[in-house]
C-alpha positions as CSV (number, residue, x, y, z in Angstrom):
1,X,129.4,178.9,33.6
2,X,127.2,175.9,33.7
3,X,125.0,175.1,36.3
4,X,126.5,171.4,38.4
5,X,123.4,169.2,39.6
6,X,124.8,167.3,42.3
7,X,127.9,167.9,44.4
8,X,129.1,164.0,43.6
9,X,130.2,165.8,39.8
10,X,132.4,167.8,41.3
11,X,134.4,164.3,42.9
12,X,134.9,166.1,46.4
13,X,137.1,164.4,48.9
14,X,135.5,162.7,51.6
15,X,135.8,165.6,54.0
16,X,136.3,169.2,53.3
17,X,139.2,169.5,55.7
18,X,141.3,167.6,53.0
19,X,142.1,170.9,51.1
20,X,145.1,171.9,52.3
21,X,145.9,168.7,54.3
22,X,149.7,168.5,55.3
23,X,149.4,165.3,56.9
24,X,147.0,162.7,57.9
25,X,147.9,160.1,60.8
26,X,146.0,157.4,60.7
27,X,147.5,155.1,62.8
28,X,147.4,152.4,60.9
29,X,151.2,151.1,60.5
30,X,151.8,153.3,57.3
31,X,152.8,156.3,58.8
32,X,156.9,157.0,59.4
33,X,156.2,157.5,63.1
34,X,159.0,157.2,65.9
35,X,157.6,155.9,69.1
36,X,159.4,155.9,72.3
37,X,158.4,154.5,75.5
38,X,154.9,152.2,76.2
39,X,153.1,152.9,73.1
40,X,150.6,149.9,72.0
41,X,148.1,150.0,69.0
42,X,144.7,149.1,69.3
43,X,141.7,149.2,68.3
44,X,139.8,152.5,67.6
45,X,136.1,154.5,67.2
46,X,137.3,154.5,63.7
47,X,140.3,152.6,62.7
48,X,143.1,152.2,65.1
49,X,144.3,154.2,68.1
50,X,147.1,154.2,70.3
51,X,147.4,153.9,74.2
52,X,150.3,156.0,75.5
53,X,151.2,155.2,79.2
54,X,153.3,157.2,81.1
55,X,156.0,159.2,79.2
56,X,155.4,157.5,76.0
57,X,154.7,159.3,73.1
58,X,155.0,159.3,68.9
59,X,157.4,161.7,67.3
60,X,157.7,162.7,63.9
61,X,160.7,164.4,62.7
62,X,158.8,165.7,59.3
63,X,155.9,167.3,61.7
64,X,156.1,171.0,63.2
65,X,157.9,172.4,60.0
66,X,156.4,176.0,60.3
67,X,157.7,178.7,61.8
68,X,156.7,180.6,64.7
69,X,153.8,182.9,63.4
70,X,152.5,180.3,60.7
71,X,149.0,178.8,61.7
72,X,148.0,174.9,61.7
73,X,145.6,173.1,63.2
74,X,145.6,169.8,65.1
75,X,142.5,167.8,65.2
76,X,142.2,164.5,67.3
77,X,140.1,162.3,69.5
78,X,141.6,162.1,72.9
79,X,140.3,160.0,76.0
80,X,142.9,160.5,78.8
81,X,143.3,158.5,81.9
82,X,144.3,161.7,84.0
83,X,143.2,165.2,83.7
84,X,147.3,166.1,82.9
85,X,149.2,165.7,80.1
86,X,150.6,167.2,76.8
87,X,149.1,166.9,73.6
88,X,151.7,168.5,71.2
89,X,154.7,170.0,71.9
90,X,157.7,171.3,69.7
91,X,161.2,171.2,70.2
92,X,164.4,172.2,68.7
């Protein structure tokens, strides 16, 4: 094997996480995201967010394909305006 000087030859993606990735939600318009209720788009830390108020929430139909035992992870930046609420949730 030959030694690799610099990790930029081995054309990495931007972040580690992306090996494996199922999906990444930007929020940026492109994703095929349902929303119900008061969902508005605005501007983020990085990118765009979105303000849910109340009941209002994003659903994708695609998402939560796994079955009971089979391990994910959800990562996100949240900054609620109560200490309640429900970050994911599945159902049938």
């Amino acid at each position: 094997a030959e030694w690799v000087p610099t990790a930029a030859d081995l054309k990495l993606p931007d972040t580690a996480f992306e090996r494996g990735l199922v999906a990444h939600l930007t929020l940026d318009g492109t994703e095929l995201l349902k929303a119900t209720g008061d969902v508005n788009f605005v501007p983020g830390l990085v990118g765009k967010a979105v303000d849910l108020a109340g009941a209002a929430h994003l659903s994708d139909a695609k998402a939560g394909d796994f079955g009971f035992d089979d391990r994910f992870t959800l990562g996100c930046w949240v900054n609620p305006r109560k200490a309640n609420g429900t970050l994911l949730s599945r159902t049938t």
